[in-house]
C-alpha positions as CSV (number, residue, x, y, z in Angstrom):
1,X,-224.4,16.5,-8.5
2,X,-227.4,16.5,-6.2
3,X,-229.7,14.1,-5.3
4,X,-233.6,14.9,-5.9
5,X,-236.8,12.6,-6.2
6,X,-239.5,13.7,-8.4
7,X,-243.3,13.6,-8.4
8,X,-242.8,10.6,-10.2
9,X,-241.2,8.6,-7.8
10,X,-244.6,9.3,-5.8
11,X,-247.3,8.2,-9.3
12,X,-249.5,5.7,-7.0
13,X,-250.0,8.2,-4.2
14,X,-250.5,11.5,-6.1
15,X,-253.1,9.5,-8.5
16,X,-253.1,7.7,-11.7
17,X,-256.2,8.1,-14.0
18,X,-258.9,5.0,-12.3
19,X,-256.8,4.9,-9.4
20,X,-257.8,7.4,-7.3
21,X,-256.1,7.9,-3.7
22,X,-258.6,9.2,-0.9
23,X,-255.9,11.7,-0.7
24,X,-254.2,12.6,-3.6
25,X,-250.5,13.7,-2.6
26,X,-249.9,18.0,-3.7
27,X,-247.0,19.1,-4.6
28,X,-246.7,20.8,-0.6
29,X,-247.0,17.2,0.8
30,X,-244.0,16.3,-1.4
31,X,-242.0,19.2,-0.3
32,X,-242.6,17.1,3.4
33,X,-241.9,13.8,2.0
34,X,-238.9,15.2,0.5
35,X,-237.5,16.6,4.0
36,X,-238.5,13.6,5.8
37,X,-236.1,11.3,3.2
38,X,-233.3,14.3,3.9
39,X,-233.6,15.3,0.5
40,X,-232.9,18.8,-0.9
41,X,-234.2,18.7,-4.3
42,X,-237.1,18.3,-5.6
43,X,-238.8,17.9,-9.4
44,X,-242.0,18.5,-9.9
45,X,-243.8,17.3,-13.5
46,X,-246.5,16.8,-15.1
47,X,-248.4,14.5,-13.2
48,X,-248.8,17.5,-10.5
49,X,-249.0,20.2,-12.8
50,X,-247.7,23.7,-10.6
51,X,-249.7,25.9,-13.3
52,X,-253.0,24.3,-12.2
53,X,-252.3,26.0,-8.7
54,X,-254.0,28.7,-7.5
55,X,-251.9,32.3,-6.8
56,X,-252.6,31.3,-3.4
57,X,-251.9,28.2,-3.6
58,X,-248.6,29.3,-5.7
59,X,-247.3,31.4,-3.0
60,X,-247.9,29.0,-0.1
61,X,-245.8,26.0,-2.2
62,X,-243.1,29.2,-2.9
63,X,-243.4,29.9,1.0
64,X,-242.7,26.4,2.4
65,X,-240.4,25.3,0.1
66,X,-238.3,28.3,0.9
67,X,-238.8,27.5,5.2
68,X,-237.7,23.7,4.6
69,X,-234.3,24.5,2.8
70,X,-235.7,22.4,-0.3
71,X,-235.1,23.3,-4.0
72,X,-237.5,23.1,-6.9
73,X,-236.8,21.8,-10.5
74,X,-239.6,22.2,-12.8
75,X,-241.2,19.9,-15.7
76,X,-244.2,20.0,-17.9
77,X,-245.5,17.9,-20.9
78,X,-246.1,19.3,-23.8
79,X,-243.8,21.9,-26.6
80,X,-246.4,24.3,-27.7
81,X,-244.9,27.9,-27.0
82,X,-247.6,29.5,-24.5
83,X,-247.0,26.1,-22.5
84,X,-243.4,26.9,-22.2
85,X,-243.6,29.9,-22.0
86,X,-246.0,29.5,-18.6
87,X,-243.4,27.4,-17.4
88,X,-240.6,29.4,-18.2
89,X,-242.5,31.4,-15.6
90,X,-242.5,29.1,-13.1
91,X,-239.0,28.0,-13.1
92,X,-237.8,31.6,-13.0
93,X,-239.9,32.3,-10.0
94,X,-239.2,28.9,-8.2
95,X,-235.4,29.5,-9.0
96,X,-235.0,26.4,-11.2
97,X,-231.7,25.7,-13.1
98,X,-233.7,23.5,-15.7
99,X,-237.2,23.2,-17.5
100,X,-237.7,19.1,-18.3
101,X,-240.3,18.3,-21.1
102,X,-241.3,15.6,-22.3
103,X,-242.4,16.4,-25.9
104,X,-245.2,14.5,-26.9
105,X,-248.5,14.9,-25.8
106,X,-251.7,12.6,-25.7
107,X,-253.1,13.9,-29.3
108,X,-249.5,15.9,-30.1
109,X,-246.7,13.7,-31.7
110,X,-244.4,16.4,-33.6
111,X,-242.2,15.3,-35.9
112,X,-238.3,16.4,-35.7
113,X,-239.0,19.2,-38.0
114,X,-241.7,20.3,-36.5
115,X,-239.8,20.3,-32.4
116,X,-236.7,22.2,-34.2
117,X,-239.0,24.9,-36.3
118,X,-241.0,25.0,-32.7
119,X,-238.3,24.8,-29.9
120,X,-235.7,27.1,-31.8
121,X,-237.4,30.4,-31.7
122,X,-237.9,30.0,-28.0
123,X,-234.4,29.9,-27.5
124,X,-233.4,33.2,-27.0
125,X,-236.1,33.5,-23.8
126,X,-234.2,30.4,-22.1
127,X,-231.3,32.5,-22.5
128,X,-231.9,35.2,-21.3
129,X,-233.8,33.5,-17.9
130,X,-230.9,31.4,-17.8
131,X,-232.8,28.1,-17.6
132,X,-232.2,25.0,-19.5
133,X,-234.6,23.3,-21.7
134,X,-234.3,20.1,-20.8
135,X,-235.6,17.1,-23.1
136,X,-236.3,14.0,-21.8
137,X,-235.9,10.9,-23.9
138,X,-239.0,9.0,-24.1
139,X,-240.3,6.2,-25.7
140,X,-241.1,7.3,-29.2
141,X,-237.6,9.1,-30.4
142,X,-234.3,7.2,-31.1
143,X,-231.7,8.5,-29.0
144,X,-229.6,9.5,-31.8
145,X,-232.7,11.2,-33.4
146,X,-233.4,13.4,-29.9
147,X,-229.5,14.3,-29.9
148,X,-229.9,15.9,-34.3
149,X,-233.0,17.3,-32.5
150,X,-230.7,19.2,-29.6
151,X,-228.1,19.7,-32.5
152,X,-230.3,21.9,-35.1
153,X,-232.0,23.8,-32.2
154,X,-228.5,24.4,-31.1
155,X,-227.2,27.1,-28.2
156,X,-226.4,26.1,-24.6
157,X,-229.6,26.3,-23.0
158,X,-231.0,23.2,-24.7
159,X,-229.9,19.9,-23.3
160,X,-231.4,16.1,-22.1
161,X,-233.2,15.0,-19.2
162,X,-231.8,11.7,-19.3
163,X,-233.8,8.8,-18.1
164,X,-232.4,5.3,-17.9
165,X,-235.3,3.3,-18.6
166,X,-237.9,5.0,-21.1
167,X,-236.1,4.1,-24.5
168,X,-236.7,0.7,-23.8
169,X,-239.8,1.5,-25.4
170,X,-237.7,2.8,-28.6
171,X,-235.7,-0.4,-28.3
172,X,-232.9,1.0,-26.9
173,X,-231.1,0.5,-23.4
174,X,-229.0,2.7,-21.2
175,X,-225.6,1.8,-22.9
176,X,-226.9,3.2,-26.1
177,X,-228.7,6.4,-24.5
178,X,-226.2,7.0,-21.9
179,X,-223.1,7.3,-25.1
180,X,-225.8,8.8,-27.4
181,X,-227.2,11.4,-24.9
182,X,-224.5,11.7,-21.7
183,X,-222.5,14.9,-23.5
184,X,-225.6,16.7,-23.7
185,X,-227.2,15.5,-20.4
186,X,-228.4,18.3,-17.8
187,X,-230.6,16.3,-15.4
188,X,-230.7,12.8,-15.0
189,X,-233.4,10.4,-14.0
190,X,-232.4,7.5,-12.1
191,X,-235.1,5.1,-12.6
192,X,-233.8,1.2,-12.2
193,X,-235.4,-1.5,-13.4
194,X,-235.3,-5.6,-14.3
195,X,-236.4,-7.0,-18.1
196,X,-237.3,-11.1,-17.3
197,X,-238.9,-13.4,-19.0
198,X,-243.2,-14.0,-18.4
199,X,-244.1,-17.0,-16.2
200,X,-245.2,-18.6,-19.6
201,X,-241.8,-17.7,-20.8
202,X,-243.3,-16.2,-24.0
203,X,-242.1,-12.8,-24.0
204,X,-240.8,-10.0,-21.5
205,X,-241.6,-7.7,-19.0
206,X,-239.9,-4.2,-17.5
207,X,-240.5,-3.6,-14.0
208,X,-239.5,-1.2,-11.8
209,X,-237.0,-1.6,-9.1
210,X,-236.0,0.5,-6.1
211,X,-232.3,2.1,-7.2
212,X,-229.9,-0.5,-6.7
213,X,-232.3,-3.3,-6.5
214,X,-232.8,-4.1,-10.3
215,X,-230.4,-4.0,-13.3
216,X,-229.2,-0.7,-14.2
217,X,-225.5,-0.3,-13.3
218,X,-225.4,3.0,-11.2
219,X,-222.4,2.9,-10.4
220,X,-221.6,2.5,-14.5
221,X,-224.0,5.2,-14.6
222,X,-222.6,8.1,-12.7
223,X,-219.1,7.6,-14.1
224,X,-219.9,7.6,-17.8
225,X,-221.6,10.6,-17.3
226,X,-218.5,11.8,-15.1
227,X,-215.9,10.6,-18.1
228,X,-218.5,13.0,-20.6
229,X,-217.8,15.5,-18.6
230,X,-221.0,15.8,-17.0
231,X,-222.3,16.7,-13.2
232,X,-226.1,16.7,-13.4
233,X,-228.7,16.5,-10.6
234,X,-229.5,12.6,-10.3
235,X,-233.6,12.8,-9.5
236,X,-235.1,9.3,-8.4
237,X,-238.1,8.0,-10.2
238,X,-239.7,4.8,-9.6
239,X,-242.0,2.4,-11.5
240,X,-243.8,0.7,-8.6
241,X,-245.9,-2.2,-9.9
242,X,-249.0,-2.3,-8.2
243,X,-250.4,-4.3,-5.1
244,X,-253.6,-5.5,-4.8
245,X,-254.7,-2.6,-2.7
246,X,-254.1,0.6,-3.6
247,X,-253.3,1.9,0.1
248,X,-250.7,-1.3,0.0
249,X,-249.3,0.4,-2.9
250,X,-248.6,4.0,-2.0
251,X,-246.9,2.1,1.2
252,X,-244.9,0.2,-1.2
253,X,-243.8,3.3,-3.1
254,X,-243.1,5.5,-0.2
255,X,-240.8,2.1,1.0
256,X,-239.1,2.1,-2.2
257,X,-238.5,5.5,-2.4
258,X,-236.5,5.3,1.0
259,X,-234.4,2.1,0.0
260,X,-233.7,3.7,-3.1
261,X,-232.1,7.6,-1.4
262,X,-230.5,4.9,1.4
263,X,-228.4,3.2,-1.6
264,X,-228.4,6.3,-3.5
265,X,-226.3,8.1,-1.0
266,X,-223.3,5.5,-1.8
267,X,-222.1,7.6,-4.7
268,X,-223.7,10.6,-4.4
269,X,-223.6,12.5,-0.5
């Protein structure tokens, strides 16, 4: 197991839609802020998309990830075939073990049927790059429902990017993903988190935490997935609630971000 942070560790300071950073974080300057937090691994995803780059641009990221000794994992949004097949691309160039997706789409939500009869016929091109497509558990599929999808698409180059806090949004919490999911996991997302009550104590919330700061049980974490039989890169995401100030933010995240690889490092070196 490695330890990785993702571009979505860093949402506030690359830029999310109406809150614009005067300067958007690129994928090089999280290459830097991955080195300075003596991190090895990186994810990149959708939120700073590696086919938008230019060739030049391409080659430059290629080039100084290659002088700081950092790694690249890559992730996209989105199932349609050219899309994957793009990326496909990219993660055989940048080296990467993995290819994480998230399935759905702003104006695409495929059914089961339609990921299987989609994903399936891909399959052989994963295999023969070597590369795992990895699926990451969102909030609109059950966990049991993603792992029948990963069944009937079947082979070994299919798996789950696990993430311990998006199927709250299908109801379900880490226990239930983690024993649905774990035997099938290839990356994992370590994104912590507390679920309290409103200040008018009608209804909940789900905040993000740095790692080790909120609710999920890490250590629980890494050993369920070790008792499954499973080793996968851990890669640190973060929902950072928002300051008043934007700048106040991104300082926030960037503080979070170092808390959480400081406890991190505990359990995994």
């Amino acid at each position: 197991m490695q330890l990785g942070v993702s571009s979505f560790a860093f949402t506030w300071a690359i830029g999310i839609p109406g809150y614009p950073p005067d300067r958007p974080m690129t994928a090089l300057d999280l290459l830097d802020k991955a080195a300075r937090l003596g991190l090895s691994l990186v994810q990149i995803c959708d939120n700073l998309p590696l086919d938008q780059l230019s060739p030049a641009e391409l080659n430059t990221f290629e080039r100084r990830a290659s002088e700081v000794d950092i790694s690249v994992e890559v992730g996209t949004r989105g199932i349609g075939p050219d899309r994957l097949r793009t990326y496909l691309g990219l993660a055989r160039r940048l080296k990467s073990p993995i290819l994480r997706v998230v399935i759905d789409t702003a104006d695409h939500h495929p059914s089961p049927d339609e990921v299987v009869s989609t994903l399936k016929p891909l399959m052989s091109e994963f295999e023969r790059a070597r590369i795992c497509l990895a699926i990451e558990n969102h909030d609109r599929f059950r966990a049991q429902t993603l792992a029948q999808i990963i069944e009937r698409v079947g082979g070994d180059f299919v798996g789950v990017c696990l993430d311990t806090a998006n199927s709250f949004g299908a109801l379900e919490g880490p226990d239930v993903v983690v024993k649905a999911l774990g035997p099938r996991t290839v990356n994992l997302h370590v994104k912590d988190f507390v679920v309290q009550r409103a200040g008018h104590k009608l209804g909940f919330s789900v905040e993000g935490r740095p790692a080790g700061q909120g609710q999920l049980d890490i250590p629980w974490l890494l050993e369920a997935l070790r008792i499954q039989g499973r080793d996968p890169n851990a890669i640190l995401e973060l929902w950072t609630p928002p300051e008043e100030a934007l700048v106040a933010t991104i300082a926030k995240e960037e503080a979070w971000a170092k808390a959480s690889v400081e406890y991190l490092r505990q359990f995994i070196p």
